[in-house]
LOBANU-195838 format. One line per field, with one value per atom (N, C-alpha, C): residue number from 1; residue in one letter; atom name; x, y, z. Coordinates in steps of 0.02 Angstrom, whole numbers. Layout:
BEGIN
n: c(NUM|...);
res: c(A|...);
atom: c(CA|...);
xx: c(X|...);
yy: c(Y|...);
zz: c(Z|...);
This chain:
BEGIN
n: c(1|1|1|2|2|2|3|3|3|4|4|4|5|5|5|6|6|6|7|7|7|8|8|8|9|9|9|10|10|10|11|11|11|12|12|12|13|13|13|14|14|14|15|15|15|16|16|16|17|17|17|18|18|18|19|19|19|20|20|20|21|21|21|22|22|22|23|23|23|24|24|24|25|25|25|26|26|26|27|27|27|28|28|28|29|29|29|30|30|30|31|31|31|32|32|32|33|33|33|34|34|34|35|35|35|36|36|36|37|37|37|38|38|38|39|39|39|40|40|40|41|41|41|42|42|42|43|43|43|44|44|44|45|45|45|46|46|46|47|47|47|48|48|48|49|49|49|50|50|50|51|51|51|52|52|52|53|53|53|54|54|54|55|55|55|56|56|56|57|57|57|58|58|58|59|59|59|60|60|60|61|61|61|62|62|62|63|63|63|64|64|64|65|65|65|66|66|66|67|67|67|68|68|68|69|69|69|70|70|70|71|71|71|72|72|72|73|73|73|74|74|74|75|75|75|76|76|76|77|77|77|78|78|78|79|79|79|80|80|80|81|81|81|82|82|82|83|83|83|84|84|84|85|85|85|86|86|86|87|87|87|88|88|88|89|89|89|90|90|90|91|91|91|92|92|92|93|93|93|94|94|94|95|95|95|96|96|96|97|97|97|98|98|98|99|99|99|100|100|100|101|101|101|102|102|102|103|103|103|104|104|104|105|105|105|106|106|106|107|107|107|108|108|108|109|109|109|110|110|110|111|111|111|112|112|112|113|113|113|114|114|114|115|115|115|116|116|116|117|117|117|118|118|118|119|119|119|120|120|120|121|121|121|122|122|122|123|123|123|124|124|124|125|125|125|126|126|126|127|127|127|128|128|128|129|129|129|130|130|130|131|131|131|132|132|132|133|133|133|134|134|134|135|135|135|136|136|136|137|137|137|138|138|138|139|139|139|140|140|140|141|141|141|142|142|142|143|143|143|144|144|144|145|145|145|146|146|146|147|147|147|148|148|148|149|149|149|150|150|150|151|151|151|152|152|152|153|153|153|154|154|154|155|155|155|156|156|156|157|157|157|158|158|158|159|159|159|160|160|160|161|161|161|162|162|162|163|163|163|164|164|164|165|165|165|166|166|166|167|167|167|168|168|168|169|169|169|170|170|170|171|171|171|172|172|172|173|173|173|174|174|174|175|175|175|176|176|176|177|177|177|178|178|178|179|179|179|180|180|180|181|181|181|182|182|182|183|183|183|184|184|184|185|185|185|186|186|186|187|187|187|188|188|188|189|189|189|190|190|190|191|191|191|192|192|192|193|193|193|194|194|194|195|195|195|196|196|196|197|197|197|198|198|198|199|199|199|200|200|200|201|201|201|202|202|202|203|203|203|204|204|204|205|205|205|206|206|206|207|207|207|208|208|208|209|209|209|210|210|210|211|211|211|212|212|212|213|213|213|214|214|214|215|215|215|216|216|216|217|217|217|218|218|218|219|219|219|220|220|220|221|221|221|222|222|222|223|223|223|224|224|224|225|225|225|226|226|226|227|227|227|228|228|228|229|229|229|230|230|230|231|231|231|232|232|232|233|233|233|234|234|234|235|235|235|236|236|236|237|237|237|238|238|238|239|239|239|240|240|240|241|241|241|242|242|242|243|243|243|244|244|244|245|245|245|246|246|246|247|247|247);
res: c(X|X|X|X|X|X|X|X|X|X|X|X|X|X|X|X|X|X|X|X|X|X|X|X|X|X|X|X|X|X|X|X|X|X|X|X|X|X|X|X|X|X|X|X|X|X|X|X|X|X|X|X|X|X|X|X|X|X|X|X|X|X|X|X|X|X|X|X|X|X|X|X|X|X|X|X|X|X|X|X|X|X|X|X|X|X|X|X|X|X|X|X|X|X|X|X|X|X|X|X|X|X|X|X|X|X|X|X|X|X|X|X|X|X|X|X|X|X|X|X|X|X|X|X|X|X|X|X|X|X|X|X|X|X|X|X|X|X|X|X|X|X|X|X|X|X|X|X|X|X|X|X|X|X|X|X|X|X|X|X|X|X|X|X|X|X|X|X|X|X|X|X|X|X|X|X|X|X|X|X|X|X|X|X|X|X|X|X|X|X|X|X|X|X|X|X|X|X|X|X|X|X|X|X|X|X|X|X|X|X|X|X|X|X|X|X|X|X|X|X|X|X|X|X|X|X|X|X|X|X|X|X|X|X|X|X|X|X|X|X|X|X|X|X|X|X|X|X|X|X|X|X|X|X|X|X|X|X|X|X|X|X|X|X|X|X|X|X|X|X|X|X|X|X|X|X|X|X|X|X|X|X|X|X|X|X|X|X|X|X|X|X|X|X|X|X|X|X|X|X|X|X|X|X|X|X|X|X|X|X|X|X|X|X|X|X|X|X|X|X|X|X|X|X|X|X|X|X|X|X|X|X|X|X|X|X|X|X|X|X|X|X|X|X|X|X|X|X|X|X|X|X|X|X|X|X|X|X|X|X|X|X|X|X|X|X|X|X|X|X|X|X|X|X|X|X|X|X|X|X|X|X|X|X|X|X|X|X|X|X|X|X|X|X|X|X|X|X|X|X|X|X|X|X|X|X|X|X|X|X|X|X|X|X|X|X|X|X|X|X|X|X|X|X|X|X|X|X|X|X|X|X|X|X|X|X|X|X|X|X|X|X|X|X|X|X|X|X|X|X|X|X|X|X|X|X|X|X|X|X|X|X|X|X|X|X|X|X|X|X|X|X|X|X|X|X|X|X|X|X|X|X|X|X|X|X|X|X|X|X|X|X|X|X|X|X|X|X|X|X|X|X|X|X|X|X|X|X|X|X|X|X|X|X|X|X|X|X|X|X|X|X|X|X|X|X|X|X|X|X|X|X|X|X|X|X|X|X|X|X|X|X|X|X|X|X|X|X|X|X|X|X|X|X|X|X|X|X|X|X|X|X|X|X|X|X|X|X|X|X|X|X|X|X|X|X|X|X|X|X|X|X|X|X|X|X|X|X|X|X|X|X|X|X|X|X|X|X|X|X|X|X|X|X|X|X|X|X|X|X|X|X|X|X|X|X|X|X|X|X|X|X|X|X|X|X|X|X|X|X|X|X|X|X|X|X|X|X|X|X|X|X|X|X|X|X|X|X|X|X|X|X|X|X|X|X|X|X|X|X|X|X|X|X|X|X|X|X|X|X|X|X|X|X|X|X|X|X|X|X|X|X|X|X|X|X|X|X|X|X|X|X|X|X|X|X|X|X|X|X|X|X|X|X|X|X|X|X|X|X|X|X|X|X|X|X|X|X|X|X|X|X|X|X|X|X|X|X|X|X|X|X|X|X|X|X|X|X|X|X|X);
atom: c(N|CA|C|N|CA|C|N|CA|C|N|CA|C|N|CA|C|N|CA|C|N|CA|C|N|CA|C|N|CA|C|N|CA|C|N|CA|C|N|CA|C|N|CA|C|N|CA|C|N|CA|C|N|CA|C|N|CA|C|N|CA|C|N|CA|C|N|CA|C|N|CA|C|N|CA|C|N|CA|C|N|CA|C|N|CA|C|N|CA|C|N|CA|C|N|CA|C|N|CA|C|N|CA|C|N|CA|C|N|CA|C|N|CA|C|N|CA|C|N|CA|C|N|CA|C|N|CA|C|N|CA|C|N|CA|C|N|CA|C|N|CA|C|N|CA|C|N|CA|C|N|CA|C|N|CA|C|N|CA|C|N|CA|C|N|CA|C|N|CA|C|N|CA|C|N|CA|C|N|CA|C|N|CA|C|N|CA|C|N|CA|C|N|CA|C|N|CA|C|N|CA|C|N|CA|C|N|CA|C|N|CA|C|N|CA|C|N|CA|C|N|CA|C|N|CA|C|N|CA|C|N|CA|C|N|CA|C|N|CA|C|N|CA|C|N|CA|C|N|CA|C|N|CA|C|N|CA|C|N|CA|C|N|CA|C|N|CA|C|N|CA|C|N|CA|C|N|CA|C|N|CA|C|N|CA|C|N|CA|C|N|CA|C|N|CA|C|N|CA|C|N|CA|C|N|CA|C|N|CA|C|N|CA|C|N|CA|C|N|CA|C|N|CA|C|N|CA|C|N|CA|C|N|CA|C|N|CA|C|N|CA|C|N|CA|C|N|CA|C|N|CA|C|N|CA|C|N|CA|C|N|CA|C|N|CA|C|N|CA|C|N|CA|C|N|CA|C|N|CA|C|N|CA|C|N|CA|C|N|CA|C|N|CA|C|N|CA|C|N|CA|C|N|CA|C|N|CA|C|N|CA|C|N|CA|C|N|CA|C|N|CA|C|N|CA|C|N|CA|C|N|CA|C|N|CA|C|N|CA|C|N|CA|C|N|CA|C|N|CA|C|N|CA|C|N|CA|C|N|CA|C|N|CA|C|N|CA|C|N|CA|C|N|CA|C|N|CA|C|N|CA|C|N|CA|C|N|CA|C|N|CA|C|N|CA|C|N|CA|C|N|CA|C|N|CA|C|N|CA|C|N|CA|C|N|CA|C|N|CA|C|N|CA|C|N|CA|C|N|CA|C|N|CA|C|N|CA|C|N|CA|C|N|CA|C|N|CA|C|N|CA|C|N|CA|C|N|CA|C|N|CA|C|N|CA|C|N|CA|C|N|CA|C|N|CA|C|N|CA|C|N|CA|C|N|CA|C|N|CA|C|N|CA|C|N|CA|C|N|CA|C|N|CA|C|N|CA|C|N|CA|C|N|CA|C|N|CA|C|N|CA|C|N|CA|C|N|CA|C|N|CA|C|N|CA|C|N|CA|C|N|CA|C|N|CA|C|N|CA|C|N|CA|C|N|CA|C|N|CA|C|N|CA|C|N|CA|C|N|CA|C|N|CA|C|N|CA|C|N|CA|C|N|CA|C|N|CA|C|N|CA|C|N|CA|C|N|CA|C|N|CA|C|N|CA|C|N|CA|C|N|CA|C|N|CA|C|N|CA|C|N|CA|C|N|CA|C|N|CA|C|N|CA|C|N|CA|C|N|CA|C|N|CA|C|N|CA|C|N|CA|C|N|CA|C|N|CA|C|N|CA|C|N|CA|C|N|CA|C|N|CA|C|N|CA|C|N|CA|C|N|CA|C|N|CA|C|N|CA|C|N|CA|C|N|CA|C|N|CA|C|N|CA|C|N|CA|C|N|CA|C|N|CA|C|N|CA|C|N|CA|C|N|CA|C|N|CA|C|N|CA|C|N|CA|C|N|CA|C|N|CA|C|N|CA|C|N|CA|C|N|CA|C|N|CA|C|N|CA|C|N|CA|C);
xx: c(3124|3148|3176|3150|3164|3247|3275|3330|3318|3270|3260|3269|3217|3227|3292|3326|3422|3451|3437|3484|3467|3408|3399|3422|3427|3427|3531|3548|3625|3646|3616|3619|3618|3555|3535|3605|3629|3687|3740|3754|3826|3797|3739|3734|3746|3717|3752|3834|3860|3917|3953|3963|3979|3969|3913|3875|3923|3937|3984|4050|4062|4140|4154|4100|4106|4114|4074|4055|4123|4174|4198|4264|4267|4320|4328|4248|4255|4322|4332|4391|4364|4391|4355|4378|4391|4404|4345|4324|4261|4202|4202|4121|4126|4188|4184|4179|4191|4185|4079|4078|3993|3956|3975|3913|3940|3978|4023|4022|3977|3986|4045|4022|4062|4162|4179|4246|4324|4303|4353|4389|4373|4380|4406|4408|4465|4496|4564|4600|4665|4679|4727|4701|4643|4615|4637|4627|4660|4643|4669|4617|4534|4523|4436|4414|4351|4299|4327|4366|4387|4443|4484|4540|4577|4585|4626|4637|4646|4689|4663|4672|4642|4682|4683|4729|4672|4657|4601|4624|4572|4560|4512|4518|4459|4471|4465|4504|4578|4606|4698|4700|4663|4677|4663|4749|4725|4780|4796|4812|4784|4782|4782|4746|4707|4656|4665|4660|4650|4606|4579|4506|4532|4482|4489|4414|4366|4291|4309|4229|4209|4177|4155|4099|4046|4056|3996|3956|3980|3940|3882|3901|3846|3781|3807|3730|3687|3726|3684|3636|3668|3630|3665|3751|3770|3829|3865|3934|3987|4030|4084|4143|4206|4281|4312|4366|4430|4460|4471|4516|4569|4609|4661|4654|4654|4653|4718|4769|4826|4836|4851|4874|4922|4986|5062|5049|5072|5088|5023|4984|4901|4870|4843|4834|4767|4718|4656|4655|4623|4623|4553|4516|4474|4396|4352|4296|4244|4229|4170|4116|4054|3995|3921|3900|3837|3776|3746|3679|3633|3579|3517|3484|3474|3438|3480|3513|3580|3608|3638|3651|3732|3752|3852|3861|3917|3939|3996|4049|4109|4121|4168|4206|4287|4292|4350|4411|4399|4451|4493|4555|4630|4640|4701|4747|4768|4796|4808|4789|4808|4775|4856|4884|4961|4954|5013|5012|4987|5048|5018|4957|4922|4873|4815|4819|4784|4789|4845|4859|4840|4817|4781|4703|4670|4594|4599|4665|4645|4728|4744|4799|4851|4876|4887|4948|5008|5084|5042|5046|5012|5081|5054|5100|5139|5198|5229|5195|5147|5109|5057|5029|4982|4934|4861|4799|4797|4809|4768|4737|4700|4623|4613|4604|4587|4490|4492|4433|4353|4359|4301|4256|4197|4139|4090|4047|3973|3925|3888|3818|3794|3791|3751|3713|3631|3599|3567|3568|3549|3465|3434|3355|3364|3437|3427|3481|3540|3625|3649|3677|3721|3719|3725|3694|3755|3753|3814|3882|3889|3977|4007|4057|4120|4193|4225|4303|4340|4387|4461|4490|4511|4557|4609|4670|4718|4788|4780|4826|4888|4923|5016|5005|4980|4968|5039|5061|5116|5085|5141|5123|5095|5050|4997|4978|5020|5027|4969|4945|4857|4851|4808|4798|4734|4714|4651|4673|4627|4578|4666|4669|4743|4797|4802|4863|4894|4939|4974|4950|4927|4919|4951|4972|5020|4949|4955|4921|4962|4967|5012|4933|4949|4883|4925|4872|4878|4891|4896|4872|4800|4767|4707|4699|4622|4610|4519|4482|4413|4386|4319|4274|4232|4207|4152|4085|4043|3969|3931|3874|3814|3749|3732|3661|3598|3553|3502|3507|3558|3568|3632|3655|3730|3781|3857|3911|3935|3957|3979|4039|4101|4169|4171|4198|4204|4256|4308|4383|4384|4429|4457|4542|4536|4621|4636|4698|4724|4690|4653|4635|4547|4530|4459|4425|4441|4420|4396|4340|4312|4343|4353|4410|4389|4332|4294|4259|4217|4133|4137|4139|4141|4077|4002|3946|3962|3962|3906|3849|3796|3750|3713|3658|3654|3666|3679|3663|3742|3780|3856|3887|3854|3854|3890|3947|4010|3982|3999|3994|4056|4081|4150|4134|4147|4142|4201|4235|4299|4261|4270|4281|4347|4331|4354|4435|4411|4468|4537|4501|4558|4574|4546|4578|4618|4637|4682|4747|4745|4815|4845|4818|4821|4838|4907|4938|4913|4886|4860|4793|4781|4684|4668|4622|4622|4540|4495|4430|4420|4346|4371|4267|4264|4198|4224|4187|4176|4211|4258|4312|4275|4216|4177|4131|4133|4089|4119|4075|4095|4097|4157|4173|4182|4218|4194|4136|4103|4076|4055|4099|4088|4042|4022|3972|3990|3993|4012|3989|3983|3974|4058|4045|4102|4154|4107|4141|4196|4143|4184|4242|4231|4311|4359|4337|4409|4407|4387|4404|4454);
yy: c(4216|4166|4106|4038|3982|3956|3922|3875|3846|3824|3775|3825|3880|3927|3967|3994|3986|3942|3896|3861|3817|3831|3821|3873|3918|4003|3969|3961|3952|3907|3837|3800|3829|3849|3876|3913|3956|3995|3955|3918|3869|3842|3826|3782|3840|3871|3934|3961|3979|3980|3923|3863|3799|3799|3812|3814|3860|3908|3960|3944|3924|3907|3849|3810|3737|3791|3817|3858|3907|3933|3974|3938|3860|3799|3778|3804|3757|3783|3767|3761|3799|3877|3927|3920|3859|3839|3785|3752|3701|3753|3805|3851|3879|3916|3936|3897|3846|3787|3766|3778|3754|3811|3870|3926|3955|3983|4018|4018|3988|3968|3980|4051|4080|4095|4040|4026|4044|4070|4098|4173|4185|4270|4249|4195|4184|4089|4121|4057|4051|3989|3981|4002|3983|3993|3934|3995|3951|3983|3946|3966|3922|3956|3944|4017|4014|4045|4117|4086|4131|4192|4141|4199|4162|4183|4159|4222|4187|4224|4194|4224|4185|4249|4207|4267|4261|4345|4357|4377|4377|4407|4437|4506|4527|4577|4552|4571|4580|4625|4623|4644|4650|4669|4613|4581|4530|4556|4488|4530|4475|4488|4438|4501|4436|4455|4406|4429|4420|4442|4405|4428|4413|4421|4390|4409|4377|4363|4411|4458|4497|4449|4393|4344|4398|4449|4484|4516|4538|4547|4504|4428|4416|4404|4435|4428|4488|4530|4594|4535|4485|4459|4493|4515|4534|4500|4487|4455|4497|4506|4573|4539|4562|4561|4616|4617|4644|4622|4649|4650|4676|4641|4682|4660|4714|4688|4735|4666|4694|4670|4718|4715|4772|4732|4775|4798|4890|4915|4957|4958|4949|4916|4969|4932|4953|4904|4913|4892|4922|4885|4927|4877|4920|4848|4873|4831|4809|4760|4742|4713|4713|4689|4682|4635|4624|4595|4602|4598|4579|4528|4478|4527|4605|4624|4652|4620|4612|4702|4726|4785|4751|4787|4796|4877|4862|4928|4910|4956|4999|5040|5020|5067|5067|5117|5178|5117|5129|5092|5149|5128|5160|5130|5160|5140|5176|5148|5173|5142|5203|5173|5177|5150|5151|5162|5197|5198|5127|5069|5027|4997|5003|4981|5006|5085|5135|5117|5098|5105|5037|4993|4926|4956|4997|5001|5073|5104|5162|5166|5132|5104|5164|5210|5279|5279|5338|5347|5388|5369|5386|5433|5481|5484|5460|5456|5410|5424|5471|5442|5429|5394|5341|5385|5376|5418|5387|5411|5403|5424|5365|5386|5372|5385|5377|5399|5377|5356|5339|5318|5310|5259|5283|5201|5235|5173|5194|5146|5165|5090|5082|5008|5009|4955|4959|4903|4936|4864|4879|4916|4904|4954|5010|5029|5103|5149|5121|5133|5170|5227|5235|5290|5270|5317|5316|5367|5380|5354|5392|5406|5453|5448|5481|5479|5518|5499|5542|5553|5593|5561|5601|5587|5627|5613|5660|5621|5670|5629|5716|5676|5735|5746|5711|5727|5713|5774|5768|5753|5724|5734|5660|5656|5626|5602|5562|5543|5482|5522|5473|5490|5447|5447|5471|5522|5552|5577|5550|5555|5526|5480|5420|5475|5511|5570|5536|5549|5566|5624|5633|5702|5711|5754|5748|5813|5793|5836|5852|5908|5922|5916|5851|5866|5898|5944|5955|5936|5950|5922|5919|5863|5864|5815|5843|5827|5802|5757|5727|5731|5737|5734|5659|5625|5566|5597|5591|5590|5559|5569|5521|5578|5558|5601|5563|5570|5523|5481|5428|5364|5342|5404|5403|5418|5372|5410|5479|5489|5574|5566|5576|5607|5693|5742|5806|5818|5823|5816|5911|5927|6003|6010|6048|6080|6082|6128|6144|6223|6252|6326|6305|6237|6222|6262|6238|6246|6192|6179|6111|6117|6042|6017|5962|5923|5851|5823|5778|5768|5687|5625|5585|5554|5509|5480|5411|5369|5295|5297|5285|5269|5178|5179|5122|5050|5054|5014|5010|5030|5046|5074|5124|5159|5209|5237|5277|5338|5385|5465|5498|5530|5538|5630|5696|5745|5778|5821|5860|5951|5982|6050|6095|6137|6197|6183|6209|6236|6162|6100|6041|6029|6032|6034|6084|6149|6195|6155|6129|6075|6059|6031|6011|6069|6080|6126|6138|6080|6091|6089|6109|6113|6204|6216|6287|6304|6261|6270|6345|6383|6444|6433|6390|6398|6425|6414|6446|6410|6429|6377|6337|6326|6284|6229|6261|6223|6162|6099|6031|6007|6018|6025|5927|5893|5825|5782|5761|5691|5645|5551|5488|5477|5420|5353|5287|5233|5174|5127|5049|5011|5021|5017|5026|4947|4903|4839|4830|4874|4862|4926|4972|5026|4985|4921|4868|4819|4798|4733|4759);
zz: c(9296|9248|9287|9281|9328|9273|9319|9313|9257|9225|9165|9082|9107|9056|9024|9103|9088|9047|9073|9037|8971|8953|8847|8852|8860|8815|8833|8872|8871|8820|8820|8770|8701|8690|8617|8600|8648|8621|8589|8661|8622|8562|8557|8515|8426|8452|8380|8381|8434|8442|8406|8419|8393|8300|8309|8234|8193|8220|8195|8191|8234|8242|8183|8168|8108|8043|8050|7980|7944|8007|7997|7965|7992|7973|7907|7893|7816|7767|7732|7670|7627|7599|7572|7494|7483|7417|7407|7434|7435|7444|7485|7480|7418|7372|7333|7268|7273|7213|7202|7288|7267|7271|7303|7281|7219|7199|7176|7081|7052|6966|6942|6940|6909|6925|6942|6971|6929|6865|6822|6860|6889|6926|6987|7030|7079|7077|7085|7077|7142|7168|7198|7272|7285|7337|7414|7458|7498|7582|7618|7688|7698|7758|7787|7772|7800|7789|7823|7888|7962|7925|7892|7844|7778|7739|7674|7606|7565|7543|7456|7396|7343|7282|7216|7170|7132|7090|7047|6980|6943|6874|6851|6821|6781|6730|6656|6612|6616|6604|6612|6667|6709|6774|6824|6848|6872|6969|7015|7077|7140|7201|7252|7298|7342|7387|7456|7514|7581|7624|7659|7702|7774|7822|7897|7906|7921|7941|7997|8014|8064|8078|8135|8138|8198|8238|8282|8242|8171|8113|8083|8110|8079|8100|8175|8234|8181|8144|8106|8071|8044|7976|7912|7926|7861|7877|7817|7803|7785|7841|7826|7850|7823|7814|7793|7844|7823|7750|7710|7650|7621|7588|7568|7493|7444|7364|7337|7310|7269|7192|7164|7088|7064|7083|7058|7135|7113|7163|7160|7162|7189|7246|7300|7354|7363|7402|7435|7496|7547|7599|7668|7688|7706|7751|7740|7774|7719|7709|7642|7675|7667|7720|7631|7652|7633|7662|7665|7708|7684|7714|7706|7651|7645|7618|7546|7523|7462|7452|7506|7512|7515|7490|7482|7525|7560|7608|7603|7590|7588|7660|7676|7734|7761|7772|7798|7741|7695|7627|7614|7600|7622|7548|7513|7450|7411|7341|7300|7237|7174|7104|7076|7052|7026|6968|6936|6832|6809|6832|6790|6786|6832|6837|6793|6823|6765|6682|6663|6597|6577|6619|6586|6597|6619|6610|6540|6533|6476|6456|6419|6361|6345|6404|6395|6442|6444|6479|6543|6593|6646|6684|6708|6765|6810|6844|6870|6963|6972|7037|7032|7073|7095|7131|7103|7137|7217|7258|7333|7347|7420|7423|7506|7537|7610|7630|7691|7720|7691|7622|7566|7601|7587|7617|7568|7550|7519|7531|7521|7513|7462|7443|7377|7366|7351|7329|7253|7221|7140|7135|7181|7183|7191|7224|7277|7251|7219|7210|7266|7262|7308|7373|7417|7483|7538|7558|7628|7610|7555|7526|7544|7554|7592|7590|7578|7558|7518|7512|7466|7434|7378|7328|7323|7288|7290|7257|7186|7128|7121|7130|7120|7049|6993|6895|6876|6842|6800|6720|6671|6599|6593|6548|6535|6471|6432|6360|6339|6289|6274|6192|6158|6095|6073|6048|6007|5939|5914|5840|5792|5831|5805|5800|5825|5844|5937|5933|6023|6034|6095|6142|6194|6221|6295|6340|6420|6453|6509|6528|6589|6647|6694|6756|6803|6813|6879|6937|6993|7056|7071|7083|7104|7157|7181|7230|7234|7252|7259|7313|7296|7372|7340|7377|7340|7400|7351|7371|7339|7371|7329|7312|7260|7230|7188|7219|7206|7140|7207|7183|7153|7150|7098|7140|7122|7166|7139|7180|7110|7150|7116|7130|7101|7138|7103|7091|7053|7040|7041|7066|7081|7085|7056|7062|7133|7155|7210|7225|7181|7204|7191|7212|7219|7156|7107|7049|7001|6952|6937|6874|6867|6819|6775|6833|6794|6846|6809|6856|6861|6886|6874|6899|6887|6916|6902|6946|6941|6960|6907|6927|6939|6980|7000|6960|6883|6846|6815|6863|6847|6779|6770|6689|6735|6704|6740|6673|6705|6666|6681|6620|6648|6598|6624|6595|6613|6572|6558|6539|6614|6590|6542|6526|6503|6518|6574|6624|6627|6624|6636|6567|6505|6434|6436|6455|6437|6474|6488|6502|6460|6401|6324|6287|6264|6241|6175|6127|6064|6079|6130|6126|6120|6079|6077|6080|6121|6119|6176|6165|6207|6241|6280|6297|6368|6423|6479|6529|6565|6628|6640|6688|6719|6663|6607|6554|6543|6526|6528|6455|6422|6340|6323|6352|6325|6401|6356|6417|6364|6428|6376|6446|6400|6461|6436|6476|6456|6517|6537|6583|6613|6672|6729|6709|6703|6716|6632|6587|6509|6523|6553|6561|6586|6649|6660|6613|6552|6504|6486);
């Protein structure tokens, strides 16, 4: 390799290096104003591209967000950040990445789901702890849904005040605990007691239609429930769009 050829290939670099470094400057309130339409869902934006910070909304569930750019990520050809997403005492925090080939990836995401928060997506006296969740990642593109999920759950329960058939119901939960996986194409959460016993089935599938099923065994919690099918048998299941369970 002669002296001349070195040094384009050195050039070419800075010259992307540079390119990057402009890009990473811009004002992440001006990229989001011109790609962005749909601009009702973040407000009060502020920072560059490199790190900032912006407050959101989506349905009553509203809360503040912070990034910091991975930029060796984007030698991949994908766009990934550190994040932190808060609403109340609800925390997220973890790695977000999307890629040339419109794939979304999830990784090693840390947090919590708090009462109040809960009780703005299902209008109900939640327990006074907060579901946690450690080391969760998934992949997901809308052709393929969801592949190489991974992660725990683990909710303390307690009493559980909710409204059916326009009556109050109270539920004593349990302690439980989640595995997340994926099954052709779908996330699956498996919700289990503390003596690894099934309690409730939760799927997204790729088209974000959430399946939510209630065994046997987790209605006998419900002191006025007197149904007598089989522990493991799955006595209610709803379905609904994921995005209409948060309006």
């Amino acid at each position: 390799m002669n002296n001349k050829t070195k040094n384009f290939r050195w050039l070419m670099l800075a010259i992307v290096a540079f390119f990057i470094f402009v890009v990473l400057q811009v004002p992440a309130a001006w990229l989001i104003a011109k790609f962005y339409k749909n601009g009702q869902f973040l407000h009060n934006v502020s920072g560059n591209v490199w790190q900032g910070s912006a407050d959101w909304q989506k349905g009553n569930l509203r809360g503040s967000l912070n990034w910091q750019l991975r930029p060796l990520e984007l030698l991949l050809l994908r766009l990934a950040a550190d994040v932190d997403v808060h609403s109340g005492n609800t925390k997220l925090s973890g790695t977000a990445s999307y890629s040339m080939n419109k794939t979304i990836y999830m990784r090693d995401m840390q947090g919590q789901f708090a009462p109040e928060t809960l009780k703005k997506v299902a209008d109900w006296q939640w327990p006074s702890n907060p579901i946690q969740f450690k080391d969760m990642q998934f992949k997901y593109k809308k052709t393929q849904g969801f592949n190489h999920a991974d992660g725990n759950l683990l909710w303390s329960g307690g009493e559980l005040l909710y409204t059916f058939a326009q009556r109050q119901e109270r539920m004593n939960v349990p302690v439980l605990s989640a595995k997340l996986t994926d099954e052709s194409g779908q996330l699956v959460i498996d919700v289990r007691d503390n003596r690894e016993q099934r309690m409730m089935n939760i799927k997204l599938d790729p088209d974000l239609m959430i399946d939510v099923q209630l065994t046997q065994r987790m209605l006998l919690n419900v002191p006025s429930y007197d149904g007598n099918a089989g522990l493991d048998t799955y006595v209610i299941s709803t379905r609904q769009p994921l995005m209409g369970a948060m309006n």
